[in-house]
Residue frames relative to the residue before (quaternion, step in Angstrom):
aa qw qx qy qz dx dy dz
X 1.0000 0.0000 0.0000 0.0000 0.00 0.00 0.00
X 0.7972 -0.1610 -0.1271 0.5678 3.63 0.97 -0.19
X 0.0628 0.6065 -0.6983 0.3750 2.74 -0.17 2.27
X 0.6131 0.3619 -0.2797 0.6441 3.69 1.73 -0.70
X 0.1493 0.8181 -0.5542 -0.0343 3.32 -1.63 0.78
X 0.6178 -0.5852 0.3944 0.3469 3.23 -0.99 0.86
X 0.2138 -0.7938 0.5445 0.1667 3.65 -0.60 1.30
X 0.4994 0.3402 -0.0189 0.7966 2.58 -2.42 -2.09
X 0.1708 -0.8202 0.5180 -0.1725 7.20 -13.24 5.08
X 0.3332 -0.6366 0.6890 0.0950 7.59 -0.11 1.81
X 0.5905 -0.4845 0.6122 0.2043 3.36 -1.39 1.11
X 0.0295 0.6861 -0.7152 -0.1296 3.85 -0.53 0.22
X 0.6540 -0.5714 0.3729 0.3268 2.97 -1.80 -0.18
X 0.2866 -0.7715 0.3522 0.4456 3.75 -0.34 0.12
X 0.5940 -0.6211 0.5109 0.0193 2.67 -1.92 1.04
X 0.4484 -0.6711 0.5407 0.2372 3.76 -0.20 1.17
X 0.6799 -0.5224 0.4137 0.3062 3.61 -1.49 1.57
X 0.7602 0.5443 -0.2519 0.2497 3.66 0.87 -1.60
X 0.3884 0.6416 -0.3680 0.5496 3.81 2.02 -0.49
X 0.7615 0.4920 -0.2357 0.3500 3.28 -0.07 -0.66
X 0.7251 0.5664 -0.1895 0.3428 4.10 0.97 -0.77
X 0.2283 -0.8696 0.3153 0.3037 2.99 0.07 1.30
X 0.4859 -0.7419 0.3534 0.2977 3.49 -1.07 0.17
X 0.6263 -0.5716 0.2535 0.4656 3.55 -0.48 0.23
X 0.7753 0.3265 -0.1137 0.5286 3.59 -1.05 0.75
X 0.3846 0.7523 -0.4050 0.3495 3.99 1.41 0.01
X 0.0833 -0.5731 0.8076 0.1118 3.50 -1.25 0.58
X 0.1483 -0.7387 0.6537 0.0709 3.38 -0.80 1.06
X 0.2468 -0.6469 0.7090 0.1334 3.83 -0.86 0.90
X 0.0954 -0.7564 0.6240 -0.1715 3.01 -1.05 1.30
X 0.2289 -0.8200 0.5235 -0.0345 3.83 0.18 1.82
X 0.1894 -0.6996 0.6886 -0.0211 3.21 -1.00 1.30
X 0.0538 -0.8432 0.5316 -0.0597 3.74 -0.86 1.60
X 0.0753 0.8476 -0.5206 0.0698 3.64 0.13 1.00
X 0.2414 -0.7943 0.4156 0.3716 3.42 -0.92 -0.10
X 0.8005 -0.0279 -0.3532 0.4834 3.19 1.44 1.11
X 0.4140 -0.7570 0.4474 0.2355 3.44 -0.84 0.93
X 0.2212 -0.5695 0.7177 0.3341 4.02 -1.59 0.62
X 0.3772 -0.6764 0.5924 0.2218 2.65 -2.21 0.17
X 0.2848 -0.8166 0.4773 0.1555 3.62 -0.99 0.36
X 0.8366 -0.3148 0.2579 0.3668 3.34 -1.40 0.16
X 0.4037 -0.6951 0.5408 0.2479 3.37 -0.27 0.98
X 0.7841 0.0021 -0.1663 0.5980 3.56 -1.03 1.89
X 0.7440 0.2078 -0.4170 0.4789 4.19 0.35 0.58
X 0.5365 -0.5937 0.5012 0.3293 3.34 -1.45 0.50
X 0.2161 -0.7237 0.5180 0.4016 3.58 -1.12 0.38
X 0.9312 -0.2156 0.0469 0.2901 3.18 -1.90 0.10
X 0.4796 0.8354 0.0596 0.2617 2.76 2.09 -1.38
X 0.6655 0.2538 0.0088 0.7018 2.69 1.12 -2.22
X 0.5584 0.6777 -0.4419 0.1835 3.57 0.76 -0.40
X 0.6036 0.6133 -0.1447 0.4885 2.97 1.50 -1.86
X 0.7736 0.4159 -0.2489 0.4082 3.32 0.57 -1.02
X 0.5882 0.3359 -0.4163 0.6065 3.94 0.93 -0.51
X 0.6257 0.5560 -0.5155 0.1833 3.82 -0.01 -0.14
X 0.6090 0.5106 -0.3263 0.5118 2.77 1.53 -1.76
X 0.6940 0.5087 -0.3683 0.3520 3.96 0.01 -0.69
X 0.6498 0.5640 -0.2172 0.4610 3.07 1.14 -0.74
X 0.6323 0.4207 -0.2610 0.5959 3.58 1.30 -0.34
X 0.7201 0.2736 -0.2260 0.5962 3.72 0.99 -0.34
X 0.6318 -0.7092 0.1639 0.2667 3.31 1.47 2.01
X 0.4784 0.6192 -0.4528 0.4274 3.69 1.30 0.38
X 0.0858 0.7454 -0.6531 -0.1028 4.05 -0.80 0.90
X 0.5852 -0.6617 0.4316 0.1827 2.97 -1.38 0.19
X 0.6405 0.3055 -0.3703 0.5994 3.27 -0.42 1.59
X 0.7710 0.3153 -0.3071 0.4603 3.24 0.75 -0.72
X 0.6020 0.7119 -0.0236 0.3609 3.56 1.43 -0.98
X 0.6505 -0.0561 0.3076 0.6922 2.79 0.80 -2.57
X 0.2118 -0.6228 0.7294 0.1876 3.04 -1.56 -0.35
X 0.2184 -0.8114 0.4944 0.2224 3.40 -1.24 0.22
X 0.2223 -0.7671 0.5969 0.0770 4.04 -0.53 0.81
X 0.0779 0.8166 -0.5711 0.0296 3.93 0.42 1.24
X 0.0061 -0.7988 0.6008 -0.0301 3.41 -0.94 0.85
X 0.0540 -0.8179 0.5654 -0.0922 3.41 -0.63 1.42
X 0.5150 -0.5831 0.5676 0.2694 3.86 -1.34 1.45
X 0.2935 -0.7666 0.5535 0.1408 3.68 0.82 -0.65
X 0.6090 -0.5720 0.2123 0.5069 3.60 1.55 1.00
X 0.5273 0.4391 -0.4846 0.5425 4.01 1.57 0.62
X 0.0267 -0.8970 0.3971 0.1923 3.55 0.01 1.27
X 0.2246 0.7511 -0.4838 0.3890 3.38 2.11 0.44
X 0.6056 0.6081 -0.3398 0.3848 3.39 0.70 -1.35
X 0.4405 0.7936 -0.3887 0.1587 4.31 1.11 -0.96
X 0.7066 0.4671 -0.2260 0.4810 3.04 0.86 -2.41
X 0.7336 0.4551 -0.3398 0.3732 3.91 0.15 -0.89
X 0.7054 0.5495 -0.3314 0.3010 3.38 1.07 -0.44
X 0.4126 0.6673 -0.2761 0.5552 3.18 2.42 -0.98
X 0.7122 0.3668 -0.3233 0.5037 3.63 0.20 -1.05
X 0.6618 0.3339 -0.5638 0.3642 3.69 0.36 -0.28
X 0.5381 0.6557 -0.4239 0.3175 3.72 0.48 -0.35
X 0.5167 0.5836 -0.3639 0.5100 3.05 1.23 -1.49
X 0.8002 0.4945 -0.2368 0.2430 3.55 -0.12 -1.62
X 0.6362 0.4617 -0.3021 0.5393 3.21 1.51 -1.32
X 0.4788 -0.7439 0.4041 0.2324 3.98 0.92 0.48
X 0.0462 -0.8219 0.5589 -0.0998 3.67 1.62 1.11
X 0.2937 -0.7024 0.5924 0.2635 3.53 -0.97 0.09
X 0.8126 0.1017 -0.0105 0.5738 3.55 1.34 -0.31
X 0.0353 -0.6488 0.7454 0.1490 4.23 -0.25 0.66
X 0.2624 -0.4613 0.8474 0.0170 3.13 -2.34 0.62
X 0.4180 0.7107 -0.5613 0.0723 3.28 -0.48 0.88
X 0.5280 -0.7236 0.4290 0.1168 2.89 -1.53 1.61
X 0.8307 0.2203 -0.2171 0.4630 3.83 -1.19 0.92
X 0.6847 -0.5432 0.3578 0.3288 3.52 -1.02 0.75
X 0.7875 0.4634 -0.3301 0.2368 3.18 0.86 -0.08
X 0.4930 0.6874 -0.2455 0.4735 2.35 2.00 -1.02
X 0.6110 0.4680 -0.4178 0.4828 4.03 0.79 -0.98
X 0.5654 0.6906 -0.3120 0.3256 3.53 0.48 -1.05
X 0.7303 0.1563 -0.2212 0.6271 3.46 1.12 -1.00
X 0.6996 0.3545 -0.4426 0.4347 3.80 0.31 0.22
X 0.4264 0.5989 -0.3791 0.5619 3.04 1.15 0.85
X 0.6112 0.4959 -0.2669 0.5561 3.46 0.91 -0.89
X 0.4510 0.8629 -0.0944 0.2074 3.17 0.90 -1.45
X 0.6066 -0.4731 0.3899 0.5061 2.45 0.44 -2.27
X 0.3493 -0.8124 0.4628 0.0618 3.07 -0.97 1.18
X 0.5133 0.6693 -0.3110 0.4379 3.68 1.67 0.55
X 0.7414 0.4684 -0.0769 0.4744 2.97 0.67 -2.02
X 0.4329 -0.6397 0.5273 0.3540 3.77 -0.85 0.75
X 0.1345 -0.6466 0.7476 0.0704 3.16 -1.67 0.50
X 0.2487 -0.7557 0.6046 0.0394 3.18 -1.24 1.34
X 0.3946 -0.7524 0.5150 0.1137 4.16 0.11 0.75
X 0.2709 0.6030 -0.7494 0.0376 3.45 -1.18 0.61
X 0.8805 0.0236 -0.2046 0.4270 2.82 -2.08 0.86
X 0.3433 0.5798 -0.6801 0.2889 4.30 0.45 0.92
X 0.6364 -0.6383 0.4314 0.0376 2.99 -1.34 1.68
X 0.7660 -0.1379 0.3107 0.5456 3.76 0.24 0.58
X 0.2240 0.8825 -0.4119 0.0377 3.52 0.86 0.92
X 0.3234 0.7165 -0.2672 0.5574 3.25 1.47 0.79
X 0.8814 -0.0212 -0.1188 0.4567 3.05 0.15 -1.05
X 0.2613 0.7337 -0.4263 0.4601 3.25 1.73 1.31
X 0.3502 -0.6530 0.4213 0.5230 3.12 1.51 -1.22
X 0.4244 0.6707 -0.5916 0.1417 3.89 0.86 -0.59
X 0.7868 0.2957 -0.0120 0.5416 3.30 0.53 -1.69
X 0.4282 -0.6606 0.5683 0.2391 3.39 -1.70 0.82
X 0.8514 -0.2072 0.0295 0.4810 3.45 1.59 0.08
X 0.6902 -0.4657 0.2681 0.4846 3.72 -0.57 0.76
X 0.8459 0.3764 -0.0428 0.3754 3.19 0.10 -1.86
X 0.6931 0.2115 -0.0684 0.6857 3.59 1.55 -0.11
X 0.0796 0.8048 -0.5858 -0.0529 4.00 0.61 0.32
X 0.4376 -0.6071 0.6045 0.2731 4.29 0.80 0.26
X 0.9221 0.1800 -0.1752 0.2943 3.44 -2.00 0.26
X 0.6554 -0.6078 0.2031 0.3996 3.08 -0.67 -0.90
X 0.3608 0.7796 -0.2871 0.4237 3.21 0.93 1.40
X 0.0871 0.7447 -0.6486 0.1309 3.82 0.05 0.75
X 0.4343 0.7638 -0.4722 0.0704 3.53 -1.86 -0.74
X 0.6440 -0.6214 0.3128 0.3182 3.32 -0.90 0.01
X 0.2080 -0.7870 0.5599 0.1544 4.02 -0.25 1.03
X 0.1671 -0.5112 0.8350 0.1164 3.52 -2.51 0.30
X 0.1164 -0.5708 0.8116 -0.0449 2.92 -1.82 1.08
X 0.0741 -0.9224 0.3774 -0.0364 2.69 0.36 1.72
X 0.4189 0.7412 -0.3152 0.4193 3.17 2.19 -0.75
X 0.6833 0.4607 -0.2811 0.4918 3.79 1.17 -1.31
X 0.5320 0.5513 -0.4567 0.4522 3.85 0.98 0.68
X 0.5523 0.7223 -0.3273 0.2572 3.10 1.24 -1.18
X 0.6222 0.5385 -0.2723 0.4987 3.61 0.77 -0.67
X 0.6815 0.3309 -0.2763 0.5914 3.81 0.71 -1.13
X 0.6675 0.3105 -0.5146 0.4396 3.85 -0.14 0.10
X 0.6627 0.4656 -0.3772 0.4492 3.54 0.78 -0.28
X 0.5908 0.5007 -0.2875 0.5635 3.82 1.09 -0.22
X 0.6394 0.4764 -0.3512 0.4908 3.69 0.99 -0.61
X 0.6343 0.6080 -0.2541 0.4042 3.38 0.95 -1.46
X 0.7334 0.3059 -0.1069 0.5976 3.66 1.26 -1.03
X 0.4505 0.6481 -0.4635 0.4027 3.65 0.85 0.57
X 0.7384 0.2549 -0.1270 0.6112 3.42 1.12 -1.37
X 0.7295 0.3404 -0.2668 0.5298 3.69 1.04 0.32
X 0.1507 -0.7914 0.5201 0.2836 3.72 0.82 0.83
X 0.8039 0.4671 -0.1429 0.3395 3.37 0.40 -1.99
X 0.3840 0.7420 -0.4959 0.2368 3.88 1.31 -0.09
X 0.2702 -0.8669 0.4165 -0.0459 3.50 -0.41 0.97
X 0.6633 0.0071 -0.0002 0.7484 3.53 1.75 -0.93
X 0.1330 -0.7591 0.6372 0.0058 3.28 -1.28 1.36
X 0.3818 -0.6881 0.5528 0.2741 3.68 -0.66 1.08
X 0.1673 -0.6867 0.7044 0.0655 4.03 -1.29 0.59
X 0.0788 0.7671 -0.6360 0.0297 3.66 -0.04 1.32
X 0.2790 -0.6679 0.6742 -0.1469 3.14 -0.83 1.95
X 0.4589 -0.6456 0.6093 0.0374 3.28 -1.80 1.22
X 0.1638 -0.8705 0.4247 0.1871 4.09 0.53 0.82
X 0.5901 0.5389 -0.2925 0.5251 3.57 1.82 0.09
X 0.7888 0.4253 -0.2209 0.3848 3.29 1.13 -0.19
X 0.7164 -0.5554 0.1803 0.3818 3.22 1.24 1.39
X 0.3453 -0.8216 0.4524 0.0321 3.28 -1.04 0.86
X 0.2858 -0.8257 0.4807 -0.0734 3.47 -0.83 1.73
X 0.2503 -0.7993 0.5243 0.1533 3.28 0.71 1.61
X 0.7803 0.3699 -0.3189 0.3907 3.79 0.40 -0.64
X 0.5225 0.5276 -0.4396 0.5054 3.69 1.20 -0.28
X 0.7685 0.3986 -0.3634 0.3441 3.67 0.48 -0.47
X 0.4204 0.5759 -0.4070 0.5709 3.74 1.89 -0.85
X 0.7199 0.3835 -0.3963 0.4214 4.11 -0.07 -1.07
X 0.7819 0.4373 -0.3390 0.2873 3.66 0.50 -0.64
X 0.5391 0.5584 -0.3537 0.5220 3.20 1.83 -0.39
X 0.6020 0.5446 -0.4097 0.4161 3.40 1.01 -1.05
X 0.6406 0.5921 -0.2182 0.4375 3.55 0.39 -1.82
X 0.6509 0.4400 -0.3850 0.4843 4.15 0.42 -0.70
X 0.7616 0.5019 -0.2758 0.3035 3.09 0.45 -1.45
X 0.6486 0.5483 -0.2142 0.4825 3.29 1.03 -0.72
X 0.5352 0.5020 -0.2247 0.6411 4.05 1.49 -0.60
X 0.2639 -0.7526 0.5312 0.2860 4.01 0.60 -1.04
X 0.4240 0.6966 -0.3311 0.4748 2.80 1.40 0.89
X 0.1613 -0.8828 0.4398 0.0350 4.05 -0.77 1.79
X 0.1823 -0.8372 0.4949 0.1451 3.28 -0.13 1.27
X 0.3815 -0.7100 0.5799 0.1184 2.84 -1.74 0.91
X 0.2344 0.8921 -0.3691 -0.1142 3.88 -0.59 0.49
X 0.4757 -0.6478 0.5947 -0.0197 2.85 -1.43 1.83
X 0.1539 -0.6545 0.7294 -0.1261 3.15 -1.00 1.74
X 0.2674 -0.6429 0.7176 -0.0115 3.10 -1.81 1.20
X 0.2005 -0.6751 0.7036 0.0948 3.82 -1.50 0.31
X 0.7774 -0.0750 -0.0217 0.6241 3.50 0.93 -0.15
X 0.6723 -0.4524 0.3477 0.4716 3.34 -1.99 -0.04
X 0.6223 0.5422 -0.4187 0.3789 3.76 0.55 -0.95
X 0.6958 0.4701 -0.3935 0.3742 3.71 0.75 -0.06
X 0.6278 0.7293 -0.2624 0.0715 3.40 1.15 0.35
X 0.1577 0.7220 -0.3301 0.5872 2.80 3.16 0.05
X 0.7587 0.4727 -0.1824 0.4094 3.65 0.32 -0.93
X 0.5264 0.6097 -0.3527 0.4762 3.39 1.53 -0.54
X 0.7376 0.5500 -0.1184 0.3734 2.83 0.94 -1.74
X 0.6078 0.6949 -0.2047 0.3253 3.39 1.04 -0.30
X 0.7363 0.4573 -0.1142 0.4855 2.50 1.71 -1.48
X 0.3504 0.6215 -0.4715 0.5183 3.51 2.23 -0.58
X 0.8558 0.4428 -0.0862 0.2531 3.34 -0.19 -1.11
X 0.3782 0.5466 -0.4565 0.5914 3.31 2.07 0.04
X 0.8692 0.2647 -0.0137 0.4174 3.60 0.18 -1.84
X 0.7879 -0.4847 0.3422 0.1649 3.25 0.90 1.90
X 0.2743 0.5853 -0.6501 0.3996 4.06 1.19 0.19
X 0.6523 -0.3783 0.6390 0.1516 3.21 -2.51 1.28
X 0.7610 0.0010 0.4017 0.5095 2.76 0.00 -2.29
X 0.2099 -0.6445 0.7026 0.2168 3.73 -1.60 0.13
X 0.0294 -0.6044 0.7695 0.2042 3.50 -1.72 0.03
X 0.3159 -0.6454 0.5920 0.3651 3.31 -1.17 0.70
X 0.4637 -0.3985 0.6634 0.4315 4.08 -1.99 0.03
X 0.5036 -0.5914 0.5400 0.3240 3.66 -0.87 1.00
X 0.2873 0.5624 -0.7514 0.1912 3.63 -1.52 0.88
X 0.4621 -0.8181 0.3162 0.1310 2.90 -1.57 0.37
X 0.1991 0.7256 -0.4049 0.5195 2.62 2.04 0.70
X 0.6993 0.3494 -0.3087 0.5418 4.01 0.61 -0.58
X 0.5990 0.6149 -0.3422 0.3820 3.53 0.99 -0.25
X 0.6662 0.4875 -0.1698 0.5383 3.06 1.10 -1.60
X 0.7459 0.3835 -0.2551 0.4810 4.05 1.22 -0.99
X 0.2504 0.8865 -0.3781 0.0916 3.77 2.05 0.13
X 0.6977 0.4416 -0.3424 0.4484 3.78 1.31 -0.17
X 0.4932 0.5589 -0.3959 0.5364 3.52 1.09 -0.83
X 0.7590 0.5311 -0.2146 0.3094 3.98 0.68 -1.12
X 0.3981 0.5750 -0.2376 0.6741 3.01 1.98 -1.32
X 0.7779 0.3236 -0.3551 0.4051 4.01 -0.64 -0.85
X 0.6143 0.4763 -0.4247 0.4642 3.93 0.50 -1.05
X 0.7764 0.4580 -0.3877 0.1929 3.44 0.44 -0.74
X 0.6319 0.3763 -0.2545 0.6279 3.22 1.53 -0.28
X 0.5175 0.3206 -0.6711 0.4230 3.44 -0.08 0.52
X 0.7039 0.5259 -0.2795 0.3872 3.54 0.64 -0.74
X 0.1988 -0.8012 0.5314 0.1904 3.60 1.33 -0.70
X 0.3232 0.6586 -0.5475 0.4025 3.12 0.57 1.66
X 0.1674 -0.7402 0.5390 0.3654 4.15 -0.15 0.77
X 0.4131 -0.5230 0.7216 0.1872 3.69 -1.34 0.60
X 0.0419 -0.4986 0.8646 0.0469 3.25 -1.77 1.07
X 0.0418 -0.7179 0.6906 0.0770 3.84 -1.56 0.70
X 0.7225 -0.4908 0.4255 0.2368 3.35 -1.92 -0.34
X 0.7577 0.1582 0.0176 0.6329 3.07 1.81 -1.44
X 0.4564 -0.7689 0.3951 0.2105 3.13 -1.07 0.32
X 0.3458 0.6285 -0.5403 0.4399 3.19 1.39 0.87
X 0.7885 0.3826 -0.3091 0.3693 3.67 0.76 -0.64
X 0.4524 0.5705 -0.5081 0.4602 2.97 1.64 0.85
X 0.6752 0.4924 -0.3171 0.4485 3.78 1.01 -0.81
X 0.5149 0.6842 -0.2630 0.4445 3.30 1.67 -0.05
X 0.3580 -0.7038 0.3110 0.5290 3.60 2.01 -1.04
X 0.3522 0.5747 -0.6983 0.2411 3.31 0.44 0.89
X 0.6802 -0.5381 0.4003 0.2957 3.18 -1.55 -0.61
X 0.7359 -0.0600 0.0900 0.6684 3.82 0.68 -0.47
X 0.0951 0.5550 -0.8258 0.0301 3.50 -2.12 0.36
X 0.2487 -0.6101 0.7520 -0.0229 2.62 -1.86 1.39
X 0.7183 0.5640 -0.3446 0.2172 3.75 -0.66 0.34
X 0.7863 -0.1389 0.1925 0.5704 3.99 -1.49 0.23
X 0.2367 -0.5156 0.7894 0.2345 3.79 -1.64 0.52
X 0.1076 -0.8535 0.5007 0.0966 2.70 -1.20 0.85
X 0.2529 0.6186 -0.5021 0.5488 3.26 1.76 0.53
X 0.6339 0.4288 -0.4539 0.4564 4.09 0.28 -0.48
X 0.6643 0.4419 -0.4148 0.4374 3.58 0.86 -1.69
X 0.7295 0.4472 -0.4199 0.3025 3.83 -0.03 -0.27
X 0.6150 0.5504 -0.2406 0.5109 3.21 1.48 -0.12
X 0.5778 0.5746 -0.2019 0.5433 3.37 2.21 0.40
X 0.6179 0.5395 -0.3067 0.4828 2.72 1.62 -1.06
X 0.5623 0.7049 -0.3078 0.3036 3.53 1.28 -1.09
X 0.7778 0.2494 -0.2037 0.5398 3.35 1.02 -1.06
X 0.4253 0.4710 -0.5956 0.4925 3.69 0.90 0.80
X 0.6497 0.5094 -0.4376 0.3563 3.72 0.75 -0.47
X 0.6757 0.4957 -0.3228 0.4398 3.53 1.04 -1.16
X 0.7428 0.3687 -0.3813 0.4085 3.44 0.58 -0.33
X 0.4645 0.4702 -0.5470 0.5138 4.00 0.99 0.41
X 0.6368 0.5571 -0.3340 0.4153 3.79 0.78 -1.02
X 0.6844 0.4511 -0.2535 0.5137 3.44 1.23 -0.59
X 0.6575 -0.5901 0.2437 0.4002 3.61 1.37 -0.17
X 0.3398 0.7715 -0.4261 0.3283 3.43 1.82 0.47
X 0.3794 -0.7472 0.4882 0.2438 3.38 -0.95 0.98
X 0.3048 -0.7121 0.5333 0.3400 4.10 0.18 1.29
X 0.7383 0.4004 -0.4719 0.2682 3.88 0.11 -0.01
X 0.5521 0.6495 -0.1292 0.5066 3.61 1.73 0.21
X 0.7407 0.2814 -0.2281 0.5658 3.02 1.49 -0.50
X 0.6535 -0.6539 0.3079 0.2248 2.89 -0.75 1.75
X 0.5061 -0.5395 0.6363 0.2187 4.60 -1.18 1.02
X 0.0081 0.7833 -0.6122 -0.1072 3.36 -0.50 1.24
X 0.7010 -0.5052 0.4969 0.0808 3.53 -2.00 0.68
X 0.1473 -0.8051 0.5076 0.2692 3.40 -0.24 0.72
X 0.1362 -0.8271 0.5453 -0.0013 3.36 -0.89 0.70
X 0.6706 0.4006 -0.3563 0.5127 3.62 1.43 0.81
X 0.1489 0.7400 -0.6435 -0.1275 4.31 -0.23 0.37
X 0.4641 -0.5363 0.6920 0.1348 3.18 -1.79 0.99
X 0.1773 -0.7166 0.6515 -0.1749 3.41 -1.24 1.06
X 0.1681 0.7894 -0.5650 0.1710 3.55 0.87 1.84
X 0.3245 -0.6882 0.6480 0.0354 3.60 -1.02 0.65
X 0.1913 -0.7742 0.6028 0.0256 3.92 -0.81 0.78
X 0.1899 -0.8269 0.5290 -0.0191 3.93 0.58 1.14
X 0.6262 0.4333 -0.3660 0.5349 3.49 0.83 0.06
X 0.5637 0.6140 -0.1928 0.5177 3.48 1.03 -0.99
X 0.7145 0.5161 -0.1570 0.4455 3.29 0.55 -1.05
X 0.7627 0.3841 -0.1278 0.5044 3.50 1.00 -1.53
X 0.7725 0.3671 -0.2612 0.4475 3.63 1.73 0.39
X 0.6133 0.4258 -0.4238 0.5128 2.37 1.65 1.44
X 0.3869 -0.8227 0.1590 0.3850 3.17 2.09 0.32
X 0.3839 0.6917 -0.4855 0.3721 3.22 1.37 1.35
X 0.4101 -0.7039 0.5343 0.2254 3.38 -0.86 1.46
X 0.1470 -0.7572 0.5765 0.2696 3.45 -0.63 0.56
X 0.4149 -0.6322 0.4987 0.4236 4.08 -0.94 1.17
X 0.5688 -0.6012 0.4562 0.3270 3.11 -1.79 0.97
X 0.4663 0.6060 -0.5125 0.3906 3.80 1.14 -0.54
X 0.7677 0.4412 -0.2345 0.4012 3.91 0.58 -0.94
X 0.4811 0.6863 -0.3768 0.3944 3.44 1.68 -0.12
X 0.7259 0.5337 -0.0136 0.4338 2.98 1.60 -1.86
X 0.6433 0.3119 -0.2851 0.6385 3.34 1.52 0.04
X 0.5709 0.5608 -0.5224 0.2944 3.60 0.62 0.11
X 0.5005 -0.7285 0.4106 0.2239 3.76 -0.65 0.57
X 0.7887 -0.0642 0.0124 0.6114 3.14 1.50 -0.25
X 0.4829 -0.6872 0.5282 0.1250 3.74 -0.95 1.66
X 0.1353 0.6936 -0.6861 -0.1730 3.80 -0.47 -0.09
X 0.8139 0.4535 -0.0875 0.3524 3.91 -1.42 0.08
């Protein structure tokens, strides 16, 4: 049950302090909703579950004896979300953690009781989840990206090791919700670089040979993907197309750099699950999730694939070597 893990935020109503306390002697089940899941090492935990039983584990919660965990994953069908939220609901979770904007969306829908702990919801404000950072209302707390305020630096990275790159492809996931301001910053952010983007929507994974084609009809430098996890979960197929195609790849995470793309600039998210953990212990302890305050990320990783690079014959400057946070290759 968590050998799978959730990888790569509607006003509710509010929810009285007394819903929330745990009782003595509780095993608290504690649903994990993604809309796709990685897999790990047969018999070790990944990075994921690690962070997250540690942090709990240090604020004296273990697992099995404590909690329990109920992990439900769309597996990159994100239609598949709303039915998976209601099964939580049903399996009477005492808390869902669910990861990406969509995923809250349907445990939102869901339910308007059970806390919900957020990772990686995009601007969850001006999504509508939350009525505000510092006060997010109902039952909903957790840990935002603003992912749009990246949008410029992957587009500066992308044109750092490519001065003269002129059109950048933006392969975007059409199931995985739309970010009126990620697309204004990237239009803004090109225009200002002299730089014409091209975007290539998918509907599924089997369309992504077909993505590639179309980079490569209309002459794209490079692509960055709009973070989702549908490109996460498809991060090797994506990693290969790009080199056969000899396109550099700018991402969100740095798994889809250990995967062979070329660079990511954004949020660890092996830490953010190690955040979410102590947003859990402190509902488990009787925190109201609409009260505790949507934290900010305030660390990006900067991973670089040197093998990746040298098989596409792109020198990488040494000034970007020295700011990169991690070398792979």
């Amino acid at each position: 049950m968590i050998r799978r893990d959730a990888l790569v935020a509607m006003l509710a109503l509010a929810v009285p302090l007394e819903a929330f306390a745990q009782r003595p002697g509780k095993v608290w089940r504690i649903g994990v909703l993604a809309p796709a899941a990685g897999e790990s090492t047969p018999g070790e935990l990944s990075p994921y579950s690690a962070a997250f039983m540690t942090e709990l584990g240090a604020a004296g919660q273990a697992f099995g004896t404590d909690y329990t965990i109920e992990m439900r994953s769309a597996d990159g069908d994100y239609r598949r979300l709303p039915a998976l939220a209601n099964e939580l609901v049903r399996l009477n979770v005492d808390i869902i953690i669910a990861v990406s904007p969509v995923a809250v969306s349907a445990a939102q829908q869901a339910s308007k009781v059970i806390p919900i702990v957020c990772i990686g919801a995009h601007d969850p404000v001006g999504l509508g989840f939350a009525a505000s950072l510092a006060r997010p209302g109902g039952n909903l707390t957790g840990l935002a990206t603003f992912y749009a305020d990246l949008i410029p630096k992957h587009l500066e990275l992308l044109k750092s090791i490519q001065p003269k790159i002129s059109r950048v492809a933006i392969l975007v996931h059409s199931k995985g919700g739309k970010d009126a301001s990620v697309e204004q910053m990237l239009e803004d952010a090109a225009r200002r670089m002299g730089i014409r983007l091209q975007r290539v929507a998918i509907d599924a994974a089997d369309q992504i040979p077909q993505a590639f084609a179309t980079m490569k009809r209309e002459r794209a430098g490079g692509f960055i993907t709009v973070a989702d996890a549908l490109f996460l979960l498809e991060r090797r197929q994506v990693a290969e197309l790009a080199l056969k195609n000899r396109l550099p790849s700018l991402f969100a995470v740095r798994e889809n750099v250990q995967a062979g793309g070329l660079m990511s600039y954004g949020e660890d998210f092996v830490e953010m699950f190690g955040q979410a953990a102590r947003y859990v212990g402190k509902i488990m302890k009787g925190a109201n999730p609409g009260e505790l305050p949507i934290e900010q990320p305030t660390k990006f990783r900067l991973t670089i694939n040197r093998k990746t690079a040298a098989a596409l014959g792109l020198p990488i400057p040494q000034e970007l070597m020295l700011r990169a946070d991690e070398v792979l290759g």
